[in-house]
Chimera marker file (.cmm) of the C-alpha trace (Angstrom):
<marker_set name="trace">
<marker id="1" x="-7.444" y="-1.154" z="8.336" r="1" g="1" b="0" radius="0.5"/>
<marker id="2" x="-6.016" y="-0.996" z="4.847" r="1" g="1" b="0" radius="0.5"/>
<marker id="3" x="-2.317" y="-2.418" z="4.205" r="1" g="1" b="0" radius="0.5"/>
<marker id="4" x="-1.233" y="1.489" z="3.954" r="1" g="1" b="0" radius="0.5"/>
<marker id="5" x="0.627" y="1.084" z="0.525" r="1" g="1" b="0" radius="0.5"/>
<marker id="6" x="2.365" y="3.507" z="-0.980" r="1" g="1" b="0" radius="0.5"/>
<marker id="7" x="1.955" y="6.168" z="1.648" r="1" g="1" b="0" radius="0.5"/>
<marker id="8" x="4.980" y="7.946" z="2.933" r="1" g="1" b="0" radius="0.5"/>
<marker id="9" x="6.113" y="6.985" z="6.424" r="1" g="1" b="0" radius="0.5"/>
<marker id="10" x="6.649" y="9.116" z="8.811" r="1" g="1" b="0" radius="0.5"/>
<marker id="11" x="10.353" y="8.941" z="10.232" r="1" g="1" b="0" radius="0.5"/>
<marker id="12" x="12.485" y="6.347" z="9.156" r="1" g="1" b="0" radius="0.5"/>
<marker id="13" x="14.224" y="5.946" z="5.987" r="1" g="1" b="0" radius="0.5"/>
<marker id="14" x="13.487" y="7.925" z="2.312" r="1" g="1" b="0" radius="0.5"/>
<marker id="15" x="14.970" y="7.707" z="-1.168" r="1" g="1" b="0" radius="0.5"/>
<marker id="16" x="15.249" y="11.473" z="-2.470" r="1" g="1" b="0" radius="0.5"/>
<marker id="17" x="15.992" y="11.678" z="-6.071" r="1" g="1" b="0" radius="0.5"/>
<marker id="18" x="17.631" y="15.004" z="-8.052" r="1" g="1" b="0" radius="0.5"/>
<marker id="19" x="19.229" y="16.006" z="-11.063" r="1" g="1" b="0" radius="0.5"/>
<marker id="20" x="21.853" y="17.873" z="-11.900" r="1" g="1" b="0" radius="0.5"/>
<marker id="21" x="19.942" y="20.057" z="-14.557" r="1" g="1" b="0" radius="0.5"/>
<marker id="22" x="16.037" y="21.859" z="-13.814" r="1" g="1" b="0" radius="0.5"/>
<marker id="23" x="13.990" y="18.230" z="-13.626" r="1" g="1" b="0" radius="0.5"/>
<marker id="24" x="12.391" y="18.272" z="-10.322" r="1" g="1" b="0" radius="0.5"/>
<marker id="25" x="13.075" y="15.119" z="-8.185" r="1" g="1" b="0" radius="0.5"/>
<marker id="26" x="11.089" y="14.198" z="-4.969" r="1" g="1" b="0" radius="0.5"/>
<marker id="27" x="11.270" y="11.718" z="-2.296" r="1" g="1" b="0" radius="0.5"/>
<marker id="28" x="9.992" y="8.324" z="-2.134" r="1" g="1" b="0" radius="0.5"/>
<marker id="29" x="9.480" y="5.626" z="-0.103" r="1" g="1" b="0" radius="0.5"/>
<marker id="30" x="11.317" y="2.877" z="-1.533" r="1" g="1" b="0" radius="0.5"/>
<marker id="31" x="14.187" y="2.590" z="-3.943" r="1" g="1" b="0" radius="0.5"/>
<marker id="32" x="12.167" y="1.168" z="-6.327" r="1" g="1" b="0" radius="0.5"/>
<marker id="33" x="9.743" y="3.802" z="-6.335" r="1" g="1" b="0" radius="0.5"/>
<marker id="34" x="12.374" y="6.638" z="-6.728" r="1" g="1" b="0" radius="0.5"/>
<marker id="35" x="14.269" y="3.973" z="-9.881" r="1" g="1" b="0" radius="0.5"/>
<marker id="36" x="10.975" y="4.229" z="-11.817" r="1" g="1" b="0" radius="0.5"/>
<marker id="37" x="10.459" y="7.622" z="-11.094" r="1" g="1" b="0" radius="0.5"/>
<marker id="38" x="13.625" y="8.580" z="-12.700" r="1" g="1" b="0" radius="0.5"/>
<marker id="39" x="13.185" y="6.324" z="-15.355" r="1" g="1" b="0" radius="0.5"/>
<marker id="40" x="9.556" y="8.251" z="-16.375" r="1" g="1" b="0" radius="0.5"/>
<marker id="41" x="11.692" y="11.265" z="-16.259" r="1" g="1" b="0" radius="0.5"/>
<marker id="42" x="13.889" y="10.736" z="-18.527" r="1" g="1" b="0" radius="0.5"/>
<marker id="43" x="16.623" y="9.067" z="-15.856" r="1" g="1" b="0" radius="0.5"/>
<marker id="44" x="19.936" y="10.381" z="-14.876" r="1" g="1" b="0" radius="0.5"/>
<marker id="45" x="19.367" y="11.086" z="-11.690" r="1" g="1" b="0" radius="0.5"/>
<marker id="46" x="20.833" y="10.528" z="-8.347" r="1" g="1" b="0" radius="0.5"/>
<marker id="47" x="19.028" y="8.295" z="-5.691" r="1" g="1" b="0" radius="0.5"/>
<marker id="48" x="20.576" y="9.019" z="-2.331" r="1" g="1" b="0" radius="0.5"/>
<marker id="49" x="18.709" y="7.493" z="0.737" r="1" g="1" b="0" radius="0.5"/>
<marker id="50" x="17.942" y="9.607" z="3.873" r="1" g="1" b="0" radius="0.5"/>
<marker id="51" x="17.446" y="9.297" z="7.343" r="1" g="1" b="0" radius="0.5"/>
<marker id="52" x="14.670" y="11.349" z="8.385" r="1" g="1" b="0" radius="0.5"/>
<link id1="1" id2="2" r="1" g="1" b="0" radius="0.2"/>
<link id1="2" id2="3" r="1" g="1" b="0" radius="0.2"/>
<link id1="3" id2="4" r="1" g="1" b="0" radius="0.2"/>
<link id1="4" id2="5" r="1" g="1" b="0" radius="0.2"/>
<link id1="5" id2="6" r="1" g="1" b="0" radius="0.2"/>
<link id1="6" id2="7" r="1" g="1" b="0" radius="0.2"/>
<link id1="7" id2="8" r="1" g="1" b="0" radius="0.2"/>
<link id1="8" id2="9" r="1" g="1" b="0" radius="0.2"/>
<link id1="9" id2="10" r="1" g="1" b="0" radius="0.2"/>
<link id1="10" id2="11" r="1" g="1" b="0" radius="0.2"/>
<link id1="11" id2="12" r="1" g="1" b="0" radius="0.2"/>
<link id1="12" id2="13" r="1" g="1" b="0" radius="0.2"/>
<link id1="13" id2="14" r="1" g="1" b="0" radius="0.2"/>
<link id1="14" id2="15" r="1" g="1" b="0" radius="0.2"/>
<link id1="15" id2="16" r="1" g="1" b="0" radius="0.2"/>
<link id1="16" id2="17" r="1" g="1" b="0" radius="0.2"/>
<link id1="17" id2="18" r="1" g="1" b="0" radius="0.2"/>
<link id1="18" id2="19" r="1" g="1" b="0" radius="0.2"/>
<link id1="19" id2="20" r="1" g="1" b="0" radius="0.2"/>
<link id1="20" id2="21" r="1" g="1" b="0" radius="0.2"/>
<link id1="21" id2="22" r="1" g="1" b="0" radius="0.2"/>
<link id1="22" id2="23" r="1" g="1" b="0" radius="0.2"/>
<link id1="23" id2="24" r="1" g="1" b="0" radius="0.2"/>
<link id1="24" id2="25" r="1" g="1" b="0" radius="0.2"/>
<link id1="25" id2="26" r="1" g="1" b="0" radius="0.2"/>
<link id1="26" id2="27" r="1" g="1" b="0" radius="0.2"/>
<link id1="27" id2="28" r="1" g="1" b="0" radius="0.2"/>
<link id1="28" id2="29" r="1" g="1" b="0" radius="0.2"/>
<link id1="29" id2="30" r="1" g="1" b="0" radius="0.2"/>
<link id1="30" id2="31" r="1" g="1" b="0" radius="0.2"/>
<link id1="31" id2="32" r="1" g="1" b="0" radius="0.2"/>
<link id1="32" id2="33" r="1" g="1" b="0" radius="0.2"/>
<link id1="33" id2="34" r="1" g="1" b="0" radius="0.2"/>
<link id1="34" id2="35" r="1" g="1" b="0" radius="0.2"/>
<link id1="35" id2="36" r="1" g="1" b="0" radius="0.2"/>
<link id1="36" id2="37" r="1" g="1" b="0" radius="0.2"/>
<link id1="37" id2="38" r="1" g="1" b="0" radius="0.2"/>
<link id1="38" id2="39" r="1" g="1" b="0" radius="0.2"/>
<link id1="39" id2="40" r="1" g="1" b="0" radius="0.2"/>
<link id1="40" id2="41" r="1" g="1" b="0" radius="0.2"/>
<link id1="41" id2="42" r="1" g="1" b="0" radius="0.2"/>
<link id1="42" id2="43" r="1" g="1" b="0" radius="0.2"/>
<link id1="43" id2="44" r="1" g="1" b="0" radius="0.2"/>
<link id1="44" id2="45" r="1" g="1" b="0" radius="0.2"/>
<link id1="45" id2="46" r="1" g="1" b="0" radius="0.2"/>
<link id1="46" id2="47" r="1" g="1" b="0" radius="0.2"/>
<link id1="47" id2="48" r="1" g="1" b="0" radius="0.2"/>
<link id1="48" id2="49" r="1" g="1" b="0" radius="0.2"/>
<link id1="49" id2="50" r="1" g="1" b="0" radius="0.2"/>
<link id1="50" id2="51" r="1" g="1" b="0" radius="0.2"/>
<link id1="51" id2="52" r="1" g="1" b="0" radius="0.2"/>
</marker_set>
């Protein structure tokens, strides 16, 4: 069995990020994930986490 990193878990907790403007966001797994995300894209976006 592999450690399963970086897949998305199923349930739990997600960090979705979005913009204001047309830049597409997505959801992540970890904070961190979603902060570098939005940094590659530019940043200014808003990381809210989620209960799924």
């Amino acid at each position: 069995m592999g450690c399963n990193c970086g897949s998305k878990r199923r349930g739990g907790t997600v960090f979705v990020l979005t913009y204001e403007d047309s830049r597409q966001g997505g959801e992540f797994a970890s904070k961190t994930d979603a902060e570098i995300a939005d940094v590659r894209r530019g940043g200014g976006g808003v990381i809210r986490q989620v209960q799924k």
